[in-house]
Every structure is written in C-alpha cells, then in structure tokens.
C-alpha positions as CSV (number, residue, x, y, z in Angstrom):
1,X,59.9,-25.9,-29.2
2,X,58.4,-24.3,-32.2
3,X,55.5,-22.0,-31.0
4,X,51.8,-22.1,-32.1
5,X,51.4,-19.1,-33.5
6,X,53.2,-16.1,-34.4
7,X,51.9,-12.5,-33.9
8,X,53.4,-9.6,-36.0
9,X,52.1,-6.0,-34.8
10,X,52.7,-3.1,-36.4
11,X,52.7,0.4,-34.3
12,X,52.6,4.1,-34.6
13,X,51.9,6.3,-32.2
14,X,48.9,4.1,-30.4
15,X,50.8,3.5,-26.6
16,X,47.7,3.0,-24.6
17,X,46.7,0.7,-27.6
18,X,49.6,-0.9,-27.5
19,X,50.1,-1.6,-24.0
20,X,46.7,-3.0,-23.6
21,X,47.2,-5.4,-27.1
22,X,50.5,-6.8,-25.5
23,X,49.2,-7.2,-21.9
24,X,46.4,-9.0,-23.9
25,X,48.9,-11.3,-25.8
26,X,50.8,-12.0,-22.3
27,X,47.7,-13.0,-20.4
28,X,47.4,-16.2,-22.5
29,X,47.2,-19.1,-20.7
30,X,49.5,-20.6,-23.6
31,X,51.8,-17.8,-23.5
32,X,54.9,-20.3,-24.3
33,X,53.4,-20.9,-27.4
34,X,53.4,-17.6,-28.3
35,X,56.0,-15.5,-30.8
36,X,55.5,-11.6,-31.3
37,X,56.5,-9.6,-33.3
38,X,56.0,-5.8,-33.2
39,X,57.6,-3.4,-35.8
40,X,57.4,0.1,-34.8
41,X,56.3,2.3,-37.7
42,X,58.4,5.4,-37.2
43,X,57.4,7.2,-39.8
44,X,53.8,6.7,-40.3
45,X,53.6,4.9,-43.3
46,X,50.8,3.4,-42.1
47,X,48.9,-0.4,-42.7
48,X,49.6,-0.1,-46.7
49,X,52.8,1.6,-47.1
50,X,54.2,0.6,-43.4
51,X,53.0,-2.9,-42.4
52,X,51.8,-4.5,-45.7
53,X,54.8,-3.7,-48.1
54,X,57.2,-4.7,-44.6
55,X,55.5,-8.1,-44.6
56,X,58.2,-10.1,-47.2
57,X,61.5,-8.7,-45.4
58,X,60.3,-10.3,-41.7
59,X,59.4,-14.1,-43.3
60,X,62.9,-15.3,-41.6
61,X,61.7,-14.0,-38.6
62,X,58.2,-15.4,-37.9
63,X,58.7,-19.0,-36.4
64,X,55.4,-19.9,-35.4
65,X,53.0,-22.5,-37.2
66,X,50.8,-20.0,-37.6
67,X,50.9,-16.4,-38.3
68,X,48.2,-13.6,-37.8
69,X,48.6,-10.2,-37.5
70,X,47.4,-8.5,-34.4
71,X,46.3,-4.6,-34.8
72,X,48.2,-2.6,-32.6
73,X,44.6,-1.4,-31.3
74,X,43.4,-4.9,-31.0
75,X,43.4,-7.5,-28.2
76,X,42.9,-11.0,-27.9
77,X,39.5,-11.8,-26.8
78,X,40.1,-13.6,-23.4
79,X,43.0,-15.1,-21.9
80,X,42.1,-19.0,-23.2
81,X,41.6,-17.8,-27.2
82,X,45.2,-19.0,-28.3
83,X,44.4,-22.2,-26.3
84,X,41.1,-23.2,-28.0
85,X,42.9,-22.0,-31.6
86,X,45.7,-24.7,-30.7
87,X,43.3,-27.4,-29.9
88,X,41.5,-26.6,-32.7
89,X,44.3,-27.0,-35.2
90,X,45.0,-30.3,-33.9
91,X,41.6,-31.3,-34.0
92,X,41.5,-30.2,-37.4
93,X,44.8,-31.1,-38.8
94,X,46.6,-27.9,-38.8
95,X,44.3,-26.4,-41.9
96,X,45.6,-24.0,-43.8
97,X,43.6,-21.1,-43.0
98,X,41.9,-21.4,-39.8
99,X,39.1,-18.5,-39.7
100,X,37.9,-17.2,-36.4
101,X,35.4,-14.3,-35.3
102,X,37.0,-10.6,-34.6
103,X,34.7,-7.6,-33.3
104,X,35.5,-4.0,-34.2
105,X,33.2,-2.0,-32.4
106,X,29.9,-2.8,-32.5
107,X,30.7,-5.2,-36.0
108,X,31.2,-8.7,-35.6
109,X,33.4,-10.4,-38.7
110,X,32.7,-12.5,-40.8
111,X,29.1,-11.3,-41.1
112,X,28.8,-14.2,-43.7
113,X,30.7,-17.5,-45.1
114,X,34.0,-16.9,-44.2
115,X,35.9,-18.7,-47.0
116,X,35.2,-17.8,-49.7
117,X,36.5,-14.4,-48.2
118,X,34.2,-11.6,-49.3
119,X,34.9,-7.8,-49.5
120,X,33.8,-5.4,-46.5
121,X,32.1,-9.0,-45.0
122,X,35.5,-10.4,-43.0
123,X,38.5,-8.7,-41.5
124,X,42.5,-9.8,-41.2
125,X,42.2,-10.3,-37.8
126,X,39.9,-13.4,-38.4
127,X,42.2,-15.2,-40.6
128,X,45.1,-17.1,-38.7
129,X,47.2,-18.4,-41.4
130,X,49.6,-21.3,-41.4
131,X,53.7,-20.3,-41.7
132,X,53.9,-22.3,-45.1
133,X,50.7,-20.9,-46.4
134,X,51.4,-16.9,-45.5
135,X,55.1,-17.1,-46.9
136,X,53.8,-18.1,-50.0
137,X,51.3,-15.3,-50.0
138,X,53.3,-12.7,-48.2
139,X,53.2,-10.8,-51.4
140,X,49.7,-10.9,-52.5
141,X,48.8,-8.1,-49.9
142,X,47.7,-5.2,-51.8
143,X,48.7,-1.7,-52.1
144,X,45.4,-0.3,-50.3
145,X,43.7,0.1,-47.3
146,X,41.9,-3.6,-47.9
147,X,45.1,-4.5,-49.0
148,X,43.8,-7.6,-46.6
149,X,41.6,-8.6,-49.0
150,X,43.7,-9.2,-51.5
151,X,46.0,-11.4,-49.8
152,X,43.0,-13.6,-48.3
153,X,41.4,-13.4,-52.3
154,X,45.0,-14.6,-53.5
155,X,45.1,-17.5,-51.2
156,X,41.1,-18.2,-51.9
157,X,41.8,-18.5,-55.4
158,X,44.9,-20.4,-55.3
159,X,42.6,-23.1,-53.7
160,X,43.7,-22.9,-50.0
161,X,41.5,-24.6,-47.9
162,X,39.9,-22.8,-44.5
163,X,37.9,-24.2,-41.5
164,X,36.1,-21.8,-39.0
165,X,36.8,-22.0,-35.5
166,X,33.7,-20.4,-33.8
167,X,35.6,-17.9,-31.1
168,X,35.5,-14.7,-31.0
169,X,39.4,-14.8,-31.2
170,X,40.0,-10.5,-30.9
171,X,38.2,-7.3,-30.8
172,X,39.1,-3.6,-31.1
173,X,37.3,-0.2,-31.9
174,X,36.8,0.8,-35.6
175,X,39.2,3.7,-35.8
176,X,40.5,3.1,-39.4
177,X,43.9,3.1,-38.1
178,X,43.7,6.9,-36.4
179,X,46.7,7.6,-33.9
180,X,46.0,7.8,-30.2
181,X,48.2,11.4,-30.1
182,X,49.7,14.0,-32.6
C-alpha cells in the first residue's frame, strides 16, 4: 500500500526536538499511512546548504502521495491531523498543493491568502505537496534561508493549483533553526 504522505526531516543536533517531532509523527491515528524520512545533518550545513540542496538526491526515496517536510523542532498538531489531511485529499481530489495552518510560537501561518504564497506571510510547514508536483519542483528551492519561498513561488507561478485545509496541521517554537546543544 502506497502511503498518504511522506515526511522528510532533516536533524542536527536538536534530540529533545527530535524525539518529541517523531513521537508526534507515531501517535497518528493513520500511522500506516505514514513514510518518514529523517536525514541526519552531520555537519551542520544547516536548512539551505544541508536539507534544501539534499532535497533532488532523496526523490527515489519518498513514496508517499504527498510530501511535506517536517522541522526537526516541529510536531504534528494532534494525533488525528494526518487523518483529516487524507480525508481532505479525497474530498478534494488529491489537489496539488493542499495548504494547511502551522504555528511557530506565538505566529500562526498563513497570516493571509495562502496561494498565492506570499513572503514572510506562510511557512513550509503549511504546504503539503503532492509526490508528482514536489519532484518537479524539488529544484526550485532556493539557496537562502526562505529558500521555501522560492520553491512554493516556483510552483505558484508555474500555475499549480492549492486548496486550504483549515487545520492547524503542526506547531513549533520560532528558533530560526538554533541547536538544542553545542
């Protein structure tokens, strides 16, 4: 069975992060439908020069219909998000971008429209993307910080179509991807 929804999670030197994002992932009540993915930054190359340039070598491995990508700071929001996502996909007609709400400390994203996708107004952990859609703009993430941005501007503009799921899908704090430990 192909699952729902693949999670990649990159990690440096966040373990009390980390436990509590993948305790969140394995709480899911549709756990089986569930893929993740978590690629250990051993270096600290960090979001841009770690996770966003390693995106294009793991597209063989990511097998689920859709793809986000889970801070490894983050956690899923409650136990039944992945559940409500699935139904709402096949409500919906498994959309190409399905946007959801994400909470980083006391911000709630998007704070506008999500689609068009606008700078410093949505985050990458509200954007679930479908597998065909994110291997086609695996690339388009850019070499910076909001390197996000880019790739959710790149699929915007290449006419990608998005439909907002209202659930608060993940939260984290608003670190800016600080380590946990030296």
């Amino acid at each position: 069975m192909q699952p729902f929804i693949t999670f990649i999670t990159s990690t440096f030197r966040r373990p009390a992060g980390l436990a509590a994002c993948l305790a969140s992932v394995q709480a899911q009540t549709a756990v089986a439908h569930i893929e993740h993915i978590v690629l250990p930054d051993h270096v600290g190359r960090g979001i841009v020069g770690g996770l966003f340039e390693r995106l294009p070598l793991y597209v063989d491995a990511v097998h689920g219909r859709y793809v986000h990508l889970l801070g490894d700071d983050d956690v899923l929001a409650d136990p039944t998000v992945v559940g409500r996502v699935m139904a709402f996909a096949r409500a919906h007609g498994d959309p190409e971008v399905i946007c959801v709400s994400a909470q980083k400390g006391h911000w709630m994203w998007p704070d506008c429209a999500p689609w068009p996708p606008k700078q410093n107004r949505i985050d990458l952990g509200c954007v679930i993307t479908r597998a065909d859609i994110w291997r086609k703009h695996v690339g388009d993430f850019g070499k910076r910080y909001e390197g996000d941005f880019d790739f959710m501007q790149a699929m915007y503009n290449a006419g990608v179509k998005a439909e907002f799921c209202k659930v608060l899908f993940m939260s984290g704090p608003v670190g800016l991807g600080k380590a946990e430990a030296a």
